[in-house]
C-alpha positions as CSV (number, residue, x, y, z in Angstrom):
1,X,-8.1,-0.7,-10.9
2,X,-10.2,2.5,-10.4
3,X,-9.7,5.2,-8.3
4,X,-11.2,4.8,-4.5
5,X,-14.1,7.1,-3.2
6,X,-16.6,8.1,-0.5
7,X,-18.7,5.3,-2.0
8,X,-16.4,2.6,-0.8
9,X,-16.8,4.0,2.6
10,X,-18.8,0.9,3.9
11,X,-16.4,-1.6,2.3
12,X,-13.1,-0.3,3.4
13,X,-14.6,0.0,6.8
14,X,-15.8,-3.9,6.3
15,X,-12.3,-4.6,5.0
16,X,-10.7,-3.5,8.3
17,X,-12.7,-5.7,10.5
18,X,-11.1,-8.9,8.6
19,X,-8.5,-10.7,10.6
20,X,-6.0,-11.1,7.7
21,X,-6.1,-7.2,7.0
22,X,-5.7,-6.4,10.8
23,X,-2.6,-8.4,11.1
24,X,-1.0,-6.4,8.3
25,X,-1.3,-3.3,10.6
26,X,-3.4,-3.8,13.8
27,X,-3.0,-0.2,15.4
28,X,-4.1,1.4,11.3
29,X,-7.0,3.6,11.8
30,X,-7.2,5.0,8.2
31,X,-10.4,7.6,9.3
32,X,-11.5,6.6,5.6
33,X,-14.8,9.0,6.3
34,X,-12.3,11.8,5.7
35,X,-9.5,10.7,3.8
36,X,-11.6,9.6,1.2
37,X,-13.2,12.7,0.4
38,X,-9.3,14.1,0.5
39,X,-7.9,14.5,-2.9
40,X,-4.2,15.5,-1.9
41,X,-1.7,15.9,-5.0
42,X,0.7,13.4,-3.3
43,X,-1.5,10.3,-3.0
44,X,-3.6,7.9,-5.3
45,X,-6.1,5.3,-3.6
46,X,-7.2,3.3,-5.8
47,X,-9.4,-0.5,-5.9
48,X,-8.9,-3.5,-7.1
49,X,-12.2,-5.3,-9.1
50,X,-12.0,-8.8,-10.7
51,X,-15.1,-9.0,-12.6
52,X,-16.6,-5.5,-11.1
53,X,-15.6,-7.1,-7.7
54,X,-13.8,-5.0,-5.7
55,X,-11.2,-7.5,-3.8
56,X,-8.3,-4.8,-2.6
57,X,-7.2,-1.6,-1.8
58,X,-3.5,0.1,-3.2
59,X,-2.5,3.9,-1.8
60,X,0.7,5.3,-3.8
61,X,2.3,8.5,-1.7
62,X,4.9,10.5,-2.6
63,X,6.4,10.9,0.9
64,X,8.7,13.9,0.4
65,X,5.1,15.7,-0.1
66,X,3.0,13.8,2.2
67,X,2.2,16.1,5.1
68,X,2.7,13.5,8.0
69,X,6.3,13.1,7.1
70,X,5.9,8.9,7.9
71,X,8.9,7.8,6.0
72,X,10.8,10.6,7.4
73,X,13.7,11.8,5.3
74,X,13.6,10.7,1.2
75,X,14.2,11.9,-1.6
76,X,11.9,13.6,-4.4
77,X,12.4,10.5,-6.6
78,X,10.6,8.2,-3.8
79,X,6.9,7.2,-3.6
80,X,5.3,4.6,-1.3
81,X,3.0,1.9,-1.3
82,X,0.2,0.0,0.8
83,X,-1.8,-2.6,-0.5
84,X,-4.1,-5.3,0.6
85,X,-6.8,-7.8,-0.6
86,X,-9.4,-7.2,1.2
87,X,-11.7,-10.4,0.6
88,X,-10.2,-13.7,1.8
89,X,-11.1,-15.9,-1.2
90,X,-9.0,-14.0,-3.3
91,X,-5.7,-14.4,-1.4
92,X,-3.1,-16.5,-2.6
93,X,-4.2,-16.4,-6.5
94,X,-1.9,-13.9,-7.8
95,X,-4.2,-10.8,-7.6
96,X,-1.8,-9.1,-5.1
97,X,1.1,-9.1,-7.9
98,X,-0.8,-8.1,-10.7
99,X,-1.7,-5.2,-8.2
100,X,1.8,-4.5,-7.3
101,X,2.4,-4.6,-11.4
102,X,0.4,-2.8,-12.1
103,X,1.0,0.2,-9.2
104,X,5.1,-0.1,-10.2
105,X,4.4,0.6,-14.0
106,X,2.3,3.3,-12.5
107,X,4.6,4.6,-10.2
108,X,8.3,3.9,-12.8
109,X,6.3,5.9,-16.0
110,X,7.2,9.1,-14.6
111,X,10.9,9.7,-15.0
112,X,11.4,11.6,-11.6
113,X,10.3,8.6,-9.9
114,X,13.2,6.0,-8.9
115,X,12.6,4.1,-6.2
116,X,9.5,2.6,-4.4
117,X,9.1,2.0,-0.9
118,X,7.1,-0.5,1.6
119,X,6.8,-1.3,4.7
120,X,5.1,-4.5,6.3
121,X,5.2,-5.6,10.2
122,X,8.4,-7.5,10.7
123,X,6.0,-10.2,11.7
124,X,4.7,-10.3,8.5
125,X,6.8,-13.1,7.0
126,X,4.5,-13.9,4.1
127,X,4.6,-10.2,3.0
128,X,8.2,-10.3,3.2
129,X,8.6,-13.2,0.5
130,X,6.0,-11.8,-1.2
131,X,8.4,-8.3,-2.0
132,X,11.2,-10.2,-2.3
133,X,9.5,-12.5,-5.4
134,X,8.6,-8.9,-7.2
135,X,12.1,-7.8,-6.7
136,X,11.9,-5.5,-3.5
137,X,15.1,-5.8,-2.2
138,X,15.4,-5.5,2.5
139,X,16.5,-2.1,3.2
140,X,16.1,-1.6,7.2
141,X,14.0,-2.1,10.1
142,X,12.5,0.3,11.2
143,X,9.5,1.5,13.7
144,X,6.5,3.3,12.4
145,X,4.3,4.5,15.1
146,X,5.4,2.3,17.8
147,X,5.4,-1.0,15.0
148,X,8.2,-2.6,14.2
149,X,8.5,-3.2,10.6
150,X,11.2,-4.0,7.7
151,X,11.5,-1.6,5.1
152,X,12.0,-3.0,1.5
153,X,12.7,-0.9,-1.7
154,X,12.6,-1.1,-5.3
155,X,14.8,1.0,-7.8
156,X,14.0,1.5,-11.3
């Protein structure tokens, strides 16, 4: 993992274009030019390399901080997640979990943090299993900007 920048501009923006990343959230417009050169205290972007490869993307947020207010009401002790691979030929080989791992150890080494949060498209069935298998547990359903998706959580 290393931390995400301006330089991966062009490949985040190639990222989106991929069918399997749109269907994770097809209305997402991430407006990387800017975010990217944003270095808020409540979020981490990071990618994912095999080999120097970069293959996927992982954002933690804390959400009581984050100035949107997405996840609405939480408490201090709660930070959220997105990830996604971004190339398709390394779906499916267990890069996705190492990712998730490795962003929970991140996330559960700081005392004040207790539970994690996710949200993929209800549609998302694969998604779903895949939380489930690392131990998220189905908290609600819920829309996010006009989206309907299933919220799953993890506790420490």
């Amino acid at each position: 993992m290393r931390p995400a920048g301006i330089h991966d501009l062009e490949l985040l923006k190639f990222w989106d274009t991929k069918q399997h990343v749109k269907e994770s959230d097809p209305e997402d417009d991430w407006n990387w030019e800017v975010e990217l050169l944003r270095k808020p205290l409540w979020r981490e972007q990071w990618i994912a390399e095999v080999n120097e490869i970069p293959i996927g993307f992982l954002q933690i947020i804390d959400p009581f901080e984050e100035e949107t207010h997405y996840w609405g009401e939480v408490v201090k002790t709660t930070r959220a997640l997105d990830i996604w691979i971004g190339e398709e030929s390394y779906l499916n080989k267990g890069y996705g979990s190492q990712m998730m791992q490795w962003a929970i150890a991140r996330c559960f080494q700081f005392p004040n943090v207790t539970t994690l949060l996710i949200d993929p498209l209800k549609s998302n069935v694969k998604a779903h299993r895949f939380y489930k298998r690392l131990g998220f547990t189905f908290l609600e359903e819920r829309i996010f900007d006009g989206l309907a998706c299933y919220v799953f959580e993890l506790s420490k």
